[in-house]
C-alpha positions as CSV (number, residue, x, y, z in Angstrom):
1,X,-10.5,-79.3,-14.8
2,X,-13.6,-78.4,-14.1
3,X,-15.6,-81.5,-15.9
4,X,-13.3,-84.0,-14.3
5,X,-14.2,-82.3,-10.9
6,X,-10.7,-81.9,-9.9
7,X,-12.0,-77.7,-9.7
8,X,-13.8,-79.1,-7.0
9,X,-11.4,-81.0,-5.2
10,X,-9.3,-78.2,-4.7
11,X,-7.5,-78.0,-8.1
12,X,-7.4,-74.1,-8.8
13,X,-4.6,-73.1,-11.1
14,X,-3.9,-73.7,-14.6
15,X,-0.3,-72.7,-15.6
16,X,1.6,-72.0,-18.7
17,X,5.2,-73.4,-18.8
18,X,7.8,-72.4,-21.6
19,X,7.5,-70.6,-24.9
20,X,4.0,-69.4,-24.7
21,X,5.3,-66.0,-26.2
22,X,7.0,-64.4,-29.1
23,X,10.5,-64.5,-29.7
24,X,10.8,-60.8,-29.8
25,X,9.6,-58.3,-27.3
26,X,7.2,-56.0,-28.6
27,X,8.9,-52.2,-29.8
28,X,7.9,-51.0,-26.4
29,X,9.7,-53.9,-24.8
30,X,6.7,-55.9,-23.4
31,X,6.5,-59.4,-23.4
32,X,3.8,-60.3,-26.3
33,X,2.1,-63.9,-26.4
34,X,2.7,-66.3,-28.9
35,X,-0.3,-65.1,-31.9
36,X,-1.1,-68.5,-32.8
37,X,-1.3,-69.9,-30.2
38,X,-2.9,-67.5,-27.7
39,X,-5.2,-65.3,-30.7
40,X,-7.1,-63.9,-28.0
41,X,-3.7,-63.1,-26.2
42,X,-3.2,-63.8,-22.6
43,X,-5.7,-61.7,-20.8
44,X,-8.5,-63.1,-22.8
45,X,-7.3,-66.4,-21.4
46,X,-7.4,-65.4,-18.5
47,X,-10.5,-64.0,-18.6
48,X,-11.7,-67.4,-20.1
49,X,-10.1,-69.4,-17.4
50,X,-11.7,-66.8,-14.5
51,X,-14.9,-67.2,-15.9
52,X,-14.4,-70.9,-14.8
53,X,-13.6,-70.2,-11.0
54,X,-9.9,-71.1,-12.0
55,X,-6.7,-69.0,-11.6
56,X,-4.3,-68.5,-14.6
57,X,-0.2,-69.0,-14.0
58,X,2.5,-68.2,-16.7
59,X,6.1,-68.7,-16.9
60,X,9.2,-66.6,-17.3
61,X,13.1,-66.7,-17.0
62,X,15.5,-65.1,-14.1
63,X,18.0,-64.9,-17.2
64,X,18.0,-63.3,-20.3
65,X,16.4,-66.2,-22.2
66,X,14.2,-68.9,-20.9
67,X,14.7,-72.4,-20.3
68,X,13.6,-73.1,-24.0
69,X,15.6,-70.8,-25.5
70,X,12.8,-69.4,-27.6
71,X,11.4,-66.2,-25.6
72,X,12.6,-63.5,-24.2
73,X,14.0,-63.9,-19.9
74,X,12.9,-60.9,-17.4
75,X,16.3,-60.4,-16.5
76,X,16.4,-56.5,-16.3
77,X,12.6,-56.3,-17.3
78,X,11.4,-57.3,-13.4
79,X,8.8,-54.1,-13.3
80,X,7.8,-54.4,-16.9
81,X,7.3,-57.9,-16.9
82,X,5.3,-57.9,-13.9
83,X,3.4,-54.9,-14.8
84,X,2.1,-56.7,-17.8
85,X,1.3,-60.0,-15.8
86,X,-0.7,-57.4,-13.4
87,X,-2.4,-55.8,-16.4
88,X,-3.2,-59.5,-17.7
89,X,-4.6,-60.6,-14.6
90,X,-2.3,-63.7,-13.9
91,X,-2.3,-65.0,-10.5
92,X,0.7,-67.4,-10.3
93,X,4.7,-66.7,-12.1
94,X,6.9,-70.0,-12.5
95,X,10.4,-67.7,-12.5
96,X,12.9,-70.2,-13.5
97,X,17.0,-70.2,-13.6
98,X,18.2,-70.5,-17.0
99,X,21.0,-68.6,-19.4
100,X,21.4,-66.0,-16.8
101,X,24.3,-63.6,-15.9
102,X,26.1,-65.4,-13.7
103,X,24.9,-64.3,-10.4
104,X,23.5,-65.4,-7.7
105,X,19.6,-66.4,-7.5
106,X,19.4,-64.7,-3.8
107,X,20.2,-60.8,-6.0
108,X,18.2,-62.0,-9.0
109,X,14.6,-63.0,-7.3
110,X,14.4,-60.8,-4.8
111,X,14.2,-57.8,-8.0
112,X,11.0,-60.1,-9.0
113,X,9.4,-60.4,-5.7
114,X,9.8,-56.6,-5.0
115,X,8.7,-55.9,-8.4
116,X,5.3,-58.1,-8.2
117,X,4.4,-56.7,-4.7
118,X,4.6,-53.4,-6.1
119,X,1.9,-54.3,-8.7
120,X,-0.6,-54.6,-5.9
121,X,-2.0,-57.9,-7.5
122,X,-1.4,-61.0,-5.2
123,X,0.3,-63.1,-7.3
124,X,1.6,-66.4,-6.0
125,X,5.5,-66.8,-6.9
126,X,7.2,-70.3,-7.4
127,X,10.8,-69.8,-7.6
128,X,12.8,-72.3,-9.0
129,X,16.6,-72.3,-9.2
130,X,16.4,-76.0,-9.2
131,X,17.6,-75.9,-4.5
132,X,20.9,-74.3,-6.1
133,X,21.7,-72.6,-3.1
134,X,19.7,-74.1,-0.7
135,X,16.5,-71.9,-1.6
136,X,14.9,-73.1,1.8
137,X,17.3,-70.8,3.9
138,X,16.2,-67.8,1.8
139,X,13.0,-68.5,-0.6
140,X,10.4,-67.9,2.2
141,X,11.3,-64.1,2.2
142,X,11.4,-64.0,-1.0
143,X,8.2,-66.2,-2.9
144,X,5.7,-68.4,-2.0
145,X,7.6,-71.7,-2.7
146,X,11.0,-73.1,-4.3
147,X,11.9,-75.5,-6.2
148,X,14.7,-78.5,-3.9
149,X,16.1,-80.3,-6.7
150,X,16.4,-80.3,-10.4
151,X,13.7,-81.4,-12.9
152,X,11.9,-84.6,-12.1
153,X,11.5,-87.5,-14.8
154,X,8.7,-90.0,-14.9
155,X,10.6,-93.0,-13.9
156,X,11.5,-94.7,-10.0
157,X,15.3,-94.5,-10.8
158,X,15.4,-91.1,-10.8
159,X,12.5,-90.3,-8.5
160,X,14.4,-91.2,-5.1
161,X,16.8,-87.8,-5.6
162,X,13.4,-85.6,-5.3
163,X,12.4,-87.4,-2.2
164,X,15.6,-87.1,-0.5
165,X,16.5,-83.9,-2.4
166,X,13.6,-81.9,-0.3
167,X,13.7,-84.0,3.1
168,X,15.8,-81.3,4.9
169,X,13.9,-78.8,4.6
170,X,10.1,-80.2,5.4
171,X,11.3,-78.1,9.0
172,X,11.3,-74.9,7.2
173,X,7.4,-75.0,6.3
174,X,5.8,-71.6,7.0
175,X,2.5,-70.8,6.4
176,X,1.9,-69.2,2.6
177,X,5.6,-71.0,2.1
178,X,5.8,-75.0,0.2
179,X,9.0,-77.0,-0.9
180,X,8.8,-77.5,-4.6
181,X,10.2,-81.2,-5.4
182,X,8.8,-80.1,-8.7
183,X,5.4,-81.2,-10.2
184,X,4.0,-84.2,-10.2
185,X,4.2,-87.1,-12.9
186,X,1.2,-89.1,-11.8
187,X,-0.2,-91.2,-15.3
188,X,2.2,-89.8,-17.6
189,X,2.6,-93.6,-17.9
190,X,6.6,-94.5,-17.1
191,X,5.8,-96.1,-13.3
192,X,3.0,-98.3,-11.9
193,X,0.4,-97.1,-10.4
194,X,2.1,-98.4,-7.1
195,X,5.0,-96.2,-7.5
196,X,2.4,-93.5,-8.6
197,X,0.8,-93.9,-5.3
198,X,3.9,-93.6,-3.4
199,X,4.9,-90.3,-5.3
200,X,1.9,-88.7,-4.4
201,X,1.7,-89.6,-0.8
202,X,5.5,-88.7,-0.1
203,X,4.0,-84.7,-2.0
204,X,1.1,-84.6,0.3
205,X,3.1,-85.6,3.4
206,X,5.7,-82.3,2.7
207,X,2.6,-80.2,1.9
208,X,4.4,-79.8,-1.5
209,X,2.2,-78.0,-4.1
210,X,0.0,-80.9,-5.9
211,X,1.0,-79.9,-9.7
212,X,-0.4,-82.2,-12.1
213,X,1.9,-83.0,-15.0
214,X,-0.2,-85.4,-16.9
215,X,-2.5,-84.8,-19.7
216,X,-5.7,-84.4,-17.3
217,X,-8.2,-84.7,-20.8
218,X,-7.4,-88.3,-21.3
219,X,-6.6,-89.6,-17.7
220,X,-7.5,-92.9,-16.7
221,X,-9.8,-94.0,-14.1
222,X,-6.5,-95.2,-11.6
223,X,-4.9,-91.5,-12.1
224,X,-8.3,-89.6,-11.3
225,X,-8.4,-91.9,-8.3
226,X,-5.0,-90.9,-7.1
């Protein structure tokens, strides 16, 4: 990030997705990072990824298990859960929408959102019930931004449902608030660099968050030009 000089372009957050943790909450219920993985556990990442001007983001589940299946949700952990990301110094929480209890996202994020405010620590939250019920009428009082549509592939067929599935609500911008069409799948190598172009123009025209999805170490020069 910082080598490449996308740090410098603006780049500023480096976040964990799925199964970064244990399978097991700890005996005092907290969430524990995956030992192999993360030996220095997450705040010395963080730490680490401070030290470099960055920000550090994480992932969890508005269910009981996550997306992955193989780590714990935050479903009735909210204030522990964010009380250890406070503690580890994270600054951004994916909160996704998977294996929960059945109801609705608009009483199951709102418990997050109340819960991280009360840690005192800004930290910037990206809900993403996949525009299940129309996130964009009730997300912006809730998080910082919200996922439109479900998860994006790296291929033009199925791109054209993100850029349509986010159009209506590009009138609901507020500042602090983005649409999510999800991240971005620029030279992950299953469309041309035209249709690469295109993708990331149609992001930057909806002010959508610019999430890179590709392996950033071995990019190629067209990507890094993109």
């Amino acid at each position: 990030m910082v080598s490449s000089g996308l740090a410098a372009l603006g780049y500023q957050y480096i976040n964990l997705d799925d199964a970064w943790a244990e399978r097991q909450r700890d005996s005092a219920g907290n969430l524990v990072a995956n030992a192999t993985t993360f030996p220095a556990g997450i705040k010395g990442l963080a730490d680490y990824v401070h030290a470099k001007g960055l920000k550090l983001g994480i992932y969890s589940d508005a269910g009981n298990l996550t997306c992955s299946k193989l780590q714990p949700g935050s479903l009735g952990y909210e204030e522990q859960d964010a009380k250890t990301f406070a503690s580890w110094e994270i600054d951004f929480l994916k909160y996704d929408n998977c294996h929960t209890d059945g109801t609705s996202p608009q009483v199951r994020y709102p418990i997050m959102s109340k819960a991280l405010l009360k840690t005192g620590r800004p930290i910037f939250f990206s809900l993403c019930e996949w525009g299940v019920e129309d996130p964009a009428t009730w997300g912006p009082g809730v998080g910082n931004s919200w996922r439109t549509t479900g998860d994006i592939a790296d291929n033009w067929e199925r791109y054209p449902s993100h850029e349509v599935g986010h159009s209506p609500t590009l009138k609901r911008k507020l500042l602090g608030r983005w649409v999510d069409p999800d991240m971005l799948e620029v030279g992950n190598g299953g469309m041309t660099n035209e249709e690469y172009r295109s993708h990331f123009s149609i992001w930057a025209l909806a002010k959508a968050p610019l999430i890179l999805g590709c392996d950033i170490r071995s990019m190629d020069l067209d990507t890094h030009q993109i």
